[in-house]
C-alpha positions, 0 to 999 in steps of 0.5 A: 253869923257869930256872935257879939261880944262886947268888953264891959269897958265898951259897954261903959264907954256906950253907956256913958256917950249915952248919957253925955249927948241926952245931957245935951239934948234930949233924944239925942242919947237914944239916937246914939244908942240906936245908931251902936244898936243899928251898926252891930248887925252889920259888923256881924253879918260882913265883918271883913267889911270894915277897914282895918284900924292900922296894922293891928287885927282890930277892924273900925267901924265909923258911926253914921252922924257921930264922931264915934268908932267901933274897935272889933276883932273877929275871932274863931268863935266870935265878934269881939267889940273892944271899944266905942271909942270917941274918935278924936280922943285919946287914940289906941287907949283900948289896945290893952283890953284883954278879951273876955272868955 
């Protein structure tokens, strides 16, 4: 299997869903987290698995129970996950990233 890497920006974007839902309820942050733990194995044991997110070579993989997606790239060396983005806003903003090395 490759390994994952993650954008700091996904990183940030994980870390403040995380924080929002606990805001709401508590133990709702630590499920959320818990589903983005539980989806990674999954985009990296069968990464062609998931649809591909328009024409470009990113794939997106849709939470189960949140309104959440996982924008990925799959490179040579790597699975590269470019956003955790909420699903219903701001569409594509993440398209710019640049990979990390």
């Amino acid at each position: 299997m490759k390994p994952v890497r993650v954008h700091p920006q996904a990183k940030a974007e994980w870390d403040h869903a995380i924080a929002s839902y606990e805001s709401q309820i508590a133990g709702l942050g630590l499920e959320f987290h818990t589903k983005v733990e539980q989806a990674i194995p999954k985009i990296q044991q069968a990464p062609q698995t998931w649809p591909p997110h328009g024409v470009a070579p990113f794939r997106k993989y849709l939470l189960e129970r949140f309104p959440y997606l996982i924008f990925y790239l799959e490179r040579d060396q790597d699975i590269w996950i470019v956003a955790v983005a909420h699903a219903k806003r701001r569409p594509d903003y993440w398209k710019k990233r640049k990979p990390q090395a």
